[in-house]
LOZADREN-779505 format. One record per residue (C-alpha): residue number from 0; x, y, z. Coordinates in nm, 2 decimals, decimal comma. Each point is the difference from the previous one (the first is absolute). Layout:
! LOZADREN-779505
<r pos="NUM" x="X" y="Y" z="Z"/>
...
//
This chain:
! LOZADREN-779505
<r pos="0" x="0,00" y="0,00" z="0,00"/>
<r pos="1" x="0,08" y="0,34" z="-0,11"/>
<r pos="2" x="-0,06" y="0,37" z="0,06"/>
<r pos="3" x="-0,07" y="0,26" z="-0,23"/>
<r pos="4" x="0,31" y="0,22" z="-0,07"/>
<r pos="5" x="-0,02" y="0,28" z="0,21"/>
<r pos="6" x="0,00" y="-0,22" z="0,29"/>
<r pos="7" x="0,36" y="-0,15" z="-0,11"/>
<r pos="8" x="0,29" y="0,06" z="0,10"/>
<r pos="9" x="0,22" y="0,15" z="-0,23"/>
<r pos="10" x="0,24" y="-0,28" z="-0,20"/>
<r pos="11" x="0,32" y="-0,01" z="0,10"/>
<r pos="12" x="0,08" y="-0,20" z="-0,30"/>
<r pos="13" x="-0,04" y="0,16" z="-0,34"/>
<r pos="14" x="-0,08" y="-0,30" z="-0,24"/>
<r pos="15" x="-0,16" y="0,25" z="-0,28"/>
<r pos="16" x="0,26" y="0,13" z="-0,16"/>
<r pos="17" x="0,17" y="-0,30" z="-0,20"/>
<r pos="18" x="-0,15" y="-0,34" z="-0,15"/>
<r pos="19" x="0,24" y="-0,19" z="0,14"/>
<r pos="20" x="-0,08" y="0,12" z="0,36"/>
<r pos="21" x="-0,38" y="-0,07" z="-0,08"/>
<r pos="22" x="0,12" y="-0,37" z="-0,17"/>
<r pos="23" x="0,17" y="-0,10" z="0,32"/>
<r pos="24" x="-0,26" y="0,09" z="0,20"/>
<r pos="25" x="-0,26" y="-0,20" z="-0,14"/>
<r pos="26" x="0,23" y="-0,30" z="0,00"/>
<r pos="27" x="0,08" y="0,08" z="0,39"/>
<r pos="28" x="-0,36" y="0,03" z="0,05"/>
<r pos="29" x="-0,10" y="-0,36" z="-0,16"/>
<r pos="30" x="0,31" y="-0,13" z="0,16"/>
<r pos="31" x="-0,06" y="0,09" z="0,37"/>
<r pos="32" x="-0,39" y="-0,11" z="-0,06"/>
<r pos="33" x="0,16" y="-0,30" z="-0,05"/>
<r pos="34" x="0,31" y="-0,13" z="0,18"/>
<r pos="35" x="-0,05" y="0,30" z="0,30"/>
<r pos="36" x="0,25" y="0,27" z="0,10"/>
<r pos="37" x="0,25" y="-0,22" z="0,10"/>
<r pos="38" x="-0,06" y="-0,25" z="-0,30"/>
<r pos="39" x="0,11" y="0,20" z="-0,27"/>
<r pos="40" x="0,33" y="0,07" z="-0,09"/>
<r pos="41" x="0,15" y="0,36" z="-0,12"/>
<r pos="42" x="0,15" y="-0,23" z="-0,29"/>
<r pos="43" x="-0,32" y="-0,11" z="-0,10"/>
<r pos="44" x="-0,18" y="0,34" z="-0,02"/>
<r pos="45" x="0,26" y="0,09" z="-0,25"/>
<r pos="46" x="0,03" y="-0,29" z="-0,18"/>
<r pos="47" x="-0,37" y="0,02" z="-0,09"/>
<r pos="48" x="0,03" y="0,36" z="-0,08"/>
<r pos="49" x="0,28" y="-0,03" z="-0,22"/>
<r pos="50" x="0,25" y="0,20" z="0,21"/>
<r pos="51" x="0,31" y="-0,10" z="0,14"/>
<r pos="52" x="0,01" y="-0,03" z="0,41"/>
<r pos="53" x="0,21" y="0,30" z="0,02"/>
<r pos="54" x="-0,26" y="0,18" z="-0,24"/>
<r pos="55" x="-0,28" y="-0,07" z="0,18"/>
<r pos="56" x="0,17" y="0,14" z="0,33"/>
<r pos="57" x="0,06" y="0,29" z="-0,20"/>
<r pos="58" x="-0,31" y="0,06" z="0,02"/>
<r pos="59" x="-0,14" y="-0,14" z="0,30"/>
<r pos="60" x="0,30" y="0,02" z="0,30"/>
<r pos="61" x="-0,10" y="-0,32" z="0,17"/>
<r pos="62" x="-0,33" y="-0,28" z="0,02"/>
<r pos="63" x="-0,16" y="0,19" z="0,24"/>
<r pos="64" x="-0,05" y="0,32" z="-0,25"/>
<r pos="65" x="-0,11" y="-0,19" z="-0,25"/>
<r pos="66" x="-0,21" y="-0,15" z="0,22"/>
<r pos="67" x="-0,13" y="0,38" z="0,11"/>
<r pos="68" x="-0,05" y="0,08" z="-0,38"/>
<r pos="69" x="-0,20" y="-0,34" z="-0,06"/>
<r pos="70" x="-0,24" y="0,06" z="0,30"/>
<r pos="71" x="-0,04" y="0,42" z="-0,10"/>
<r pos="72" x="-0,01" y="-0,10" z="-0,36"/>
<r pos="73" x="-0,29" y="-0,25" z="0,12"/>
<r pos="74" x="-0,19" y="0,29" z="0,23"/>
<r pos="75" x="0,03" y="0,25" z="-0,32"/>
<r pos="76" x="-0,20" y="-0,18" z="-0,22"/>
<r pos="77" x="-0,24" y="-0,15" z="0,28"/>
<r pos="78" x="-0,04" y="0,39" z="0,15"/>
<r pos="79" x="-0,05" y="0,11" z="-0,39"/>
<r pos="80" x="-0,29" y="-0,27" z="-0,03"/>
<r pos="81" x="-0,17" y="0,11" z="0,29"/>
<r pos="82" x="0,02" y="0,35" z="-0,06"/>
<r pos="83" x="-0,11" y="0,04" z="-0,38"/>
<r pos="84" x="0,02" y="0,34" z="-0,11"/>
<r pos="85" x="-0,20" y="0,13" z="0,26"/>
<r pos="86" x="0,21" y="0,01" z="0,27"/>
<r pos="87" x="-0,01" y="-0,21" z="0,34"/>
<r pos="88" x="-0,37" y="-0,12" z="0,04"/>
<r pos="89" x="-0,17" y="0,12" z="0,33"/>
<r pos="90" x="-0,27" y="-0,14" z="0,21"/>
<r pos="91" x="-0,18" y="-0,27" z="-0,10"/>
<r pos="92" x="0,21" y="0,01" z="-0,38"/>
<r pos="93" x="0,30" y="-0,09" z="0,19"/>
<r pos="94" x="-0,16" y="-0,36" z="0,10"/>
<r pos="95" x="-0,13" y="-0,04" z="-0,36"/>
<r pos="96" x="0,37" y="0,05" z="-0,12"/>
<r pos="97" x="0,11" y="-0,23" z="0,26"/>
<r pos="98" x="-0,23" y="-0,32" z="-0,13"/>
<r pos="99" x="0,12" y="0,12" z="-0,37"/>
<r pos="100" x="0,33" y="-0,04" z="0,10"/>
<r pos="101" x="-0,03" y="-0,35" z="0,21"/>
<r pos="102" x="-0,22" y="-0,10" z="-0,31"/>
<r pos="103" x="0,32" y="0,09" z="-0,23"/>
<r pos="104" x="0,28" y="-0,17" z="0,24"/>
<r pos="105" x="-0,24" y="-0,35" z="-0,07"/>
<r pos="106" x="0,16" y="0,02" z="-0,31"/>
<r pos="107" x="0,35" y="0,04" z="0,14"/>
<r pos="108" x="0,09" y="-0,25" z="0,27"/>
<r pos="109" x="0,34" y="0,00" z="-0,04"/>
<r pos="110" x="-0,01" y="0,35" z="0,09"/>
<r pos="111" x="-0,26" y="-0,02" z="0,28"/>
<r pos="112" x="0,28" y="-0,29" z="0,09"/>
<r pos="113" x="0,31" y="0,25" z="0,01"/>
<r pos="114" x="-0,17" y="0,24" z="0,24"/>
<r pos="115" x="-0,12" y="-0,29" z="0,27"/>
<r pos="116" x="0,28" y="-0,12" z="0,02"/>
<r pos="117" x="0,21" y="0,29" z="0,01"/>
<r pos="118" x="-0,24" y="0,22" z="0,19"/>
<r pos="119" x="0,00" y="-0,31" z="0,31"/>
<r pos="120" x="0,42" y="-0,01" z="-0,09"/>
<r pos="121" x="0,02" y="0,40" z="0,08"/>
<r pos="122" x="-0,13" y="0,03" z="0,34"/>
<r pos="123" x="0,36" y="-0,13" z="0,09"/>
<r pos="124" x="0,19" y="0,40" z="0,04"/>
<r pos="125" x="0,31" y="-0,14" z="-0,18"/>
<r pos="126" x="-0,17" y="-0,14" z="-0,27"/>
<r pos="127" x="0,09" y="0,25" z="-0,36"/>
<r pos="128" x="-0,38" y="0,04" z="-0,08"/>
<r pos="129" x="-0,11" y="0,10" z="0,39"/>
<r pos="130" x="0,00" y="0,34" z="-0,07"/>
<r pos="131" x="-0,22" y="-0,04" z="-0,34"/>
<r pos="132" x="-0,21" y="-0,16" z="0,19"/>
<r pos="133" x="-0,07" y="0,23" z="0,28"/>
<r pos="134" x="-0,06" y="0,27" z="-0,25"/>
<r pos="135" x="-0,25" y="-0,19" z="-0,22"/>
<r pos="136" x="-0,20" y="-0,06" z="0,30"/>
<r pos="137" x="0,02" y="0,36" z="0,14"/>
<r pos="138" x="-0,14" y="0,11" z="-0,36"/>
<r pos="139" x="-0,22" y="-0,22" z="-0,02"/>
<r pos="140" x="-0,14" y="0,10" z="0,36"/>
<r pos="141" x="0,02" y="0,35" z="-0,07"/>
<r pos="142" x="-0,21" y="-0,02" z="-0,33"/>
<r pos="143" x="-0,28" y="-0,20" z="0,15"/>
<r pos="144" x="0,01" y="0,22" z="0,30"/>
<r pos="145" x="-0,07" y="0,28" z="-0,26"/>
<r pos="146" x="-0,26" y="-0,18" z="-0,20"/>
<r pos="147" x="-0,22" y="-0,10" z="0,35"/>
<r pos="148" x="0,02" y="0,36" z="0,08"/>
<r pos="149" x="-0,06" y="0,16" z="-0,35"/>
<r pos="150" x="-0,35" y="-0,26" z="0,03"/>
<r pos="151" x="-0,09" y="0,14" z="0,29"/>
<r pos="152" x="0,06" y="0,34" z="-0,11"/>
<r pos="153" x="-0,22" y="-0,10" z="-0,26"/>
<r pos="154" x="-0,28" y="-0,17" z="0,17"/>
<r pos="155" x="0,10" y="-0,30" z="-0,15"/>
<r pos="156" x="0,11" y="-0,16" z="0,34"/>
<r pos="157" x="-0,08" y="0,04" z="0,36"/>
<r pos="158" x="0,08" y="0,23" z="0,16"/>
<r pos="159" x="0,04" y="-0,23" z="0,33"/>
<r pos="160" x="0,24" y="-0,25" z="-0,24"/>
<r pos="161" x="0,24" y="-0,13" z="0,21"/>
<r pos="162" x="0,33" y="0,14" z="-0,28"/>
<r pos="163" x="0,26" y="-0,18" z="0,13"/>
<r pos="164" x="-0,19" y="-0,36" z="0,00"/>
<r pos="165" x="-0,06" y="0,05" z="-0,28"/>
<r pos="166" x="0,30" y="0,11" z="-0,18"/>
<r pos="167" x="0,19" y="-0,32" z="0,17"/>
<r pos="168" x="-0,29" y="-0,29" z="-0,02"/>
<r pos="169" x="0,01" y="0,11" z="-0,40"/>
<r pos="170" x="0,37" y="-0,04" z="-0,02"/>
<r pos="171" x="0,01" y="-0,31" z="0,19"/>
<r pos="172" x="-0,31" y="-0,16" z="-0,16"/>
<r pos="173" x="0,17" y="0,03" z="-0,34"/>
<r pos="174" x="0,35" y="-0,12" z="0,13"/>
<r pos="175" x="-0,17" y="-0,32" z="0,12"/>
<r pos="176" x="-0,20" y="-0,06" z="-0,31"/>
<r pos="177" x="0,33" y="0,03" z="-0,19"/>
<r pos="178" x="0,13" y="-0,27" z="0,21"/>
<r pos="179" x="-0,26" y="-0,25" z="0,01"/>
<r pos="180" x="-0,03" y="0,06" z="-0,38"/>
<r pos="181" x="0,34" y="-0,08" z="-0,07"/>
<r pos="182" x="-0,06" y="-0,39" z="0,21"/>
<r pos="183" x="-0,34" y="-0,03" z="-0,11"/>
<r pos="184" x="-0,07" y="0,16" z="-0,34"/>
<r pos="185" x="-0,27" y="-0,24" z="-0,14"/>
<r pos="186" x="-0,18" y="0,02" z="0,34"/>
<r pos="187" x="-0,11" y="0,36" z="0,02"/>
<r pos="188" x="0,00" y="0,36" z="-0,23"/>
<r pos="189" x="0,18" y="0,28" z="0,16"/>
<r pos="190" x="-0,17" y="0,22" z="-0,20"/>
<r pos="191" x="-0,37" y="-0,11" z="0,16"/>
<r pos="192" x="0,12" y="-0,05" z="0,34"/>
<r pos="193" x="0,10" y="0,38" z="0,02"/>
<r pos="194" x="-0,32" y="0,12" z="-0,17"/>
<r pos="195" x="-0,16" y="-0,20" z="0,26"/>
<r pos="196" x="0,24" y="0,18" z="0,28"/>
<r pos="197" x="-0,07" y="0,37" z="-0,19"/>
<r pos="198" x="-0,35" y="-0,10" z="-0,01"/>
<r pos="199" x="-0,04" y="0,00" z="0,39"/>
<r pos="200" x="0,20" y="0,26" z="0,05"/>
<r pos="201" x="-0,27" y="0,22" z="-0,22"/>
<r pos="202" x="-0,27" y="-0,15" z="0,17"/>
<r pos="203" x="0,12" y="0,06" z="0,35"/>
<r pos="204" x="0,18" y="0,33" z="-0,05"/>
<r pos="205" x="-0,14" y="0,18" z="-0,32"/>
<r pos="206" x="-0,28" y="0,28" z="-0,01"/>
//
């Protein structure tokens, strides 16, 4: 899960300005989905990209900044999703965008894969994505935070709406669908399960 991108933090990793940069980090990102951080080999990365080792540390210093480009390259284009060219959506929109985007990472397991795995890795301080990983959660805290309270503003939600709860039971219900969804895909729908979740949400909370 994503945020939109003026929640992010700003990339400390530049990955735009040459196609070999981009190359390598699509390889890194299919790569660490999977054989995990530890897994995948600086040697490889290049190999695959078509760079030499020494090249591809030209460009990325060590594993863990390509690893930093491959998670902020991954929370781009998931923040660009859910924004559209509207900007961040607030309120109730923000929920919508959510389920649009858990519908979209059905499609991408390997991906929904990376970020379990890595996200449950990070909590560790000396691990080289912790601090990505506290600052995807802070955004993504912050812009919910803002969309409960631009819906109240509204008179979309209640006023009595408990923002806090409700910022973290969103974050944590779609964390846990992620996981179960990566042991059990043919059991359940993440997509559903989370309209069912956004669904009492509205019914409890909206106006």
């Amino acid at each position: 899960m994503s945020v939109p991108p003026r929640y992010r933090a700003r990339s400390r990793v530049d990955v735009s300005g040459e196609e070999s940069r981009a190359k390598a980090v699509a390889v890194a990102t299919e790569l660490f989905a999977l054989t995990g951080f530890k897994g995948t080999s600086v040697a490889a990365v290049a190999a695959r990209t078509g760079l030499s080792q020494s090249g591809l540390l030209h460009h990325f210093p060590s594993k863990a900044a390509l690893l930093t480009a491959v998670l902020e390259e991954r929370d781009r284009q998931d923040g660009d999703f859910l924004a559209g060219s509207a900007g961040p959506p607030l309120g109730w929109a923000a929920f919508d965008a959510l389920g649009a985007l858990v519908a979209r990472n059905s499609t991408r397991p390997h991906l929904v894969g990376l970020f379990v795995r890595l996200a449950a890795e990070a909590t560790e301080p000396a691990h080289p994505a912790h601090g990505w990983v506290q600052e995807h959660y802070f955004g993504l805290r912050r812009w919910l935070t803002d969309a409960v309270h631009a819906g109240q503003a509204r008179g979309e939600i209640a006023q009595e709406a408990p923002v806090g709860s409700l910022v973290r039971m969103t974050i944590a219900v779609v964390d846990g669908l992620q996981q179960q969804w990566l042991l059990h895909p043919d059991e359940m729908s993440m997509t559903a399960e989370f309209e069912a979740f956004t669904a009492t949400l509205r019914a409890r909370w909206g106006r």
